[in-house]
C-alpha positions in Angstrom: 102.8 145.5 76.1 101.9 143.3 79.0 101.1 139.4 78.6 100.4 136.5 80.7 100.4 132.8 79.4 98.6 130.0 81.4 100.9 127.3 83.2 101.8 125.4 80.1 102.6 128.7 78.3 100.4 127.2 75.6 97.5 130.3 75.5 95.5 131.8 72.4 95.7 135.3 73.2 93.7 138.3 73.2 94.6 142.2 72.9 92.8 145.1 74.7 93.7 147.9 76.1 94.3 148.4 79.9 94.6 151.7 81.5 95.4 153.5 78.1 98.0 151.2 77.0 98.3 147.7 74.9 97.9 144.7 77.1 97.1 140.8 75.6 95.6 138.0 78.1 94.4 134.6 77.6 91.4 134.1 75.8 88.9 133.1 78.4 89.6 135.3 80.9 87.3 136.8 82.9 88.0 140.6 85.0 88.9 138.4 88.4 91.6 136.8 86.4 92.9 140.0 85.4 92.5 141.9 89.2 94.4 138.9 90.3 97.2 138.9 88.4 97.7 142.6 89.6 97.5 141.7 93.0 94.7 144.1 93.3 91.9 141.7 94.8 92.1 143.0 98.2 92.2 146.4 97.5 89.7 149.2 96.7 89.2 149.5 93.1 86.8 150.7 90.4 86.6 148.9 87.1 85.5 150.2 84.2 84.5 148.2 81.2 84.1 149.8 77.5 83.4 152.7 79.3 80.8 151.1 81.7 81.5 151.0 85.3 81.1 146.7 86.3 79.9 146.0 89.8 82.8 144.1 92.0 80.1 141.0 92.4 80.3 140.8 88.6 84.1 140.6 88.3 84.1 136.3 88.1 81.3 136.6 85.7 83.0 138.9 83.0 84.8 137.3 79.8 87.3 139.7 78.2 87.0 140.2 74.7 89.4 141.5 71.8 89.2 144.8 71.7 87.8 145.6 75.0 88.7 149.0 77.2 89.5 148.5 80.8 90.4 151.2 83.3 91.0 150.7 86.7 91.2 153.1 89.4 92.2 153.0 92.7 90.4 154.5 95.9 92.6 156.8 97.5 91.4 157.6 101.4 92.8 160.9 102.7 91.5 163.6 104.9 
C-alpha cells in the first residue's frame, strides 16, 4: 500500500484506491498533490475520478475523499 505523510510526518490519513490497488494520502489532498508526488505534472495524463473523467484545469480544485477511485492513464504517442 502506498503512503505519503506531510513534513512533520504528523497526517490523518485517508484510503482509496489508485490504479486498482490500496493507496492512503493525507486528508486534504487535492488530485495536484497526488500528480505531483508521482512526478507526473509535466506529462500527458488522463485522470479519472469515481469513474468520471476530471478536466486537467480541475486537478488543484479536487479534494480526495475516503473511498475514492482514481485511475490514471498515460498518453502514449506512436505512429
Amino acid at each position: 500500500m502506498m503512503q505519503w505523510h506531510d513534513s512533520n510526518g504528523e497526517s490523518e490519513m485517508i484510503k482509496l484506491t489508485l490504479n486498482g490497488k490500496p493507496a492512503s494520502l493525507c486528508a486534504g489532498d487535492t488530485l495536484i498533490d497526488l500528480i505531483r508526488r508521482h512526478q507526473l505534472e509535466n506529462r500527458r495524463i488522463a485522470v479519472e475520478l469515481n469513474a468520471e473523467v476530471v478536466p486537467r484545469s480541475r486537478y488543484g480544485d479536487v479534494r480526495l475523499q475516503p473511498g475514492d477511485r482514481i485511475e490514471i492513464v498515460h498518453a502514449i504517442g506512436g505512429g
